[in-house]
C-alpha positions in Angstrom: -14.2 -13.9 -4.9 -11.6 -11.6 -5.0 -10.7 -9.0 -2.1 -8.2 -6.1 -2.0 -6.8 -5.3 1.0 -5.2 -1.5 1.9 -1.4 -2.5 2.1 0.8 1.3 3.3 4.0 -0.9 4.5 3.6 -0.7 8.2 2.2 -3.2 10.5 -1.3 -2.8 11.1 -1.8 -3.0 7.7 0.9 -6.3 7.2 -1.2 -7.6 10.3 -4.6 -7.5 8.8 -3.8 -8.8 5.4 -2.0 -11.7 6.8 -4.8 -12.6 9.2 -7.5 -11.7 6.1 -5.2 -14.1 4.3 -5.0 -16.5 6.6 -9.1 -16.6 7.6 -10.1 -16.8 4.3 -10.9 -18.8 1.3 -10.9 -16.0 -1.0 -8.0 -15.0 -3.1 -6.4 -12.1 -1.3 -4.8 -8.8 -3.1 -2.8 -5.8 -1.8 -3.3 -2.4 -3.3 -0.9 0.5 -2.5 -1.5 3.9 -3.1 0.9 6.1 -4.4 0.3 9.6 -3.2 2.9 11.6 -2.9 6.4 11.1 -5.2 8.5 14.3 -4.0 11.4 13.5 -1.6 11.2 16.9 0.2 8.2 18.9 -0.6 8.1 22.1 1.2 4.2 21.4 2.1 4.1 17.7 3.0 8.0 17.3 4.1 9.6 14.1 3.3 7.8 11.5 1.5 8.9 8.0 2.0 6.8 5.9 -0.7 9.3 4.0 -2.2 10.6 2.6 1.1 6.8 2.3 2.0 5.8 0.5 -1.0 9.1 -1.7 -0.9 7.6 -2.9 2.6 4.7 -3.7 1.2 5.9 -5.3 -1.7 8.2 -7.8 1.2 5.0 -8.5 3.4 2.9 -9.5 0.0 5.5 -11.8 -1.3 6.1 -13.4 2.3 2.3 -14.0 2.0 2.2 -15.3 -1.3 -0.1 -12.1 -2.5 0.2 -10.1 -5.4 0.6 -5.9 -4.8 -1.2 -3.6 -6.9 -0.1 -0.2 -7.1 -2.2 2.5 -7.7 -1.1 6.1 -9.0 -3.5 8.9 -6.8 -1.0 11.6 -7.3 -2.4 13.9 -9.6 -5.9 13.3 -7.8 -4.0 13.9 -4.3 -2.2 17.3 -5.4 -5.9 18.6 -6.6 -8.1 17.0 -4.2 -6.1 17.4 -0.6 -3.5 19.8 -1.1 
């Protein structure tokens, strides 16, 4: 069985997949979700995804997991904003 776990760069998130990863007998999966691509957007400020993601990206390969990336943007502009 296959389980993705929410990876956003910080630690709660590096915490829990390398606990999951460690607990579990399944084969583990990050996703990220892109959001947000502006670097200063006068609604949402300053959007740091590629550092984010690039976090996310070290913790998976220290764990020996692959990262997924998923694009939400278009759904996030519509949808939240």
């Amino acid at each position: 069985m296959q389980i993705a776990i929410a990876m956003s760069g910080g630690v709660d998130s590096s915490v829990a997949a390398a606990l999951l990863k460690e607990q579990s007998d399944h084969q583990i999966f990050g996703v990220f979700m892109k959001n947000w691509s502006d670097n200063q957007a006068e609604k949402t400020g300053a959007c740091t995804w590629v550092k984010d993601r690039l976090d996310a990206l070290a913790v998976a390969a220290q764990l020996g997991i692959v990262l997924k990336t998923v694009d939400f943007e278009k759904e996030y502009r519509a949808l939240v904003l």
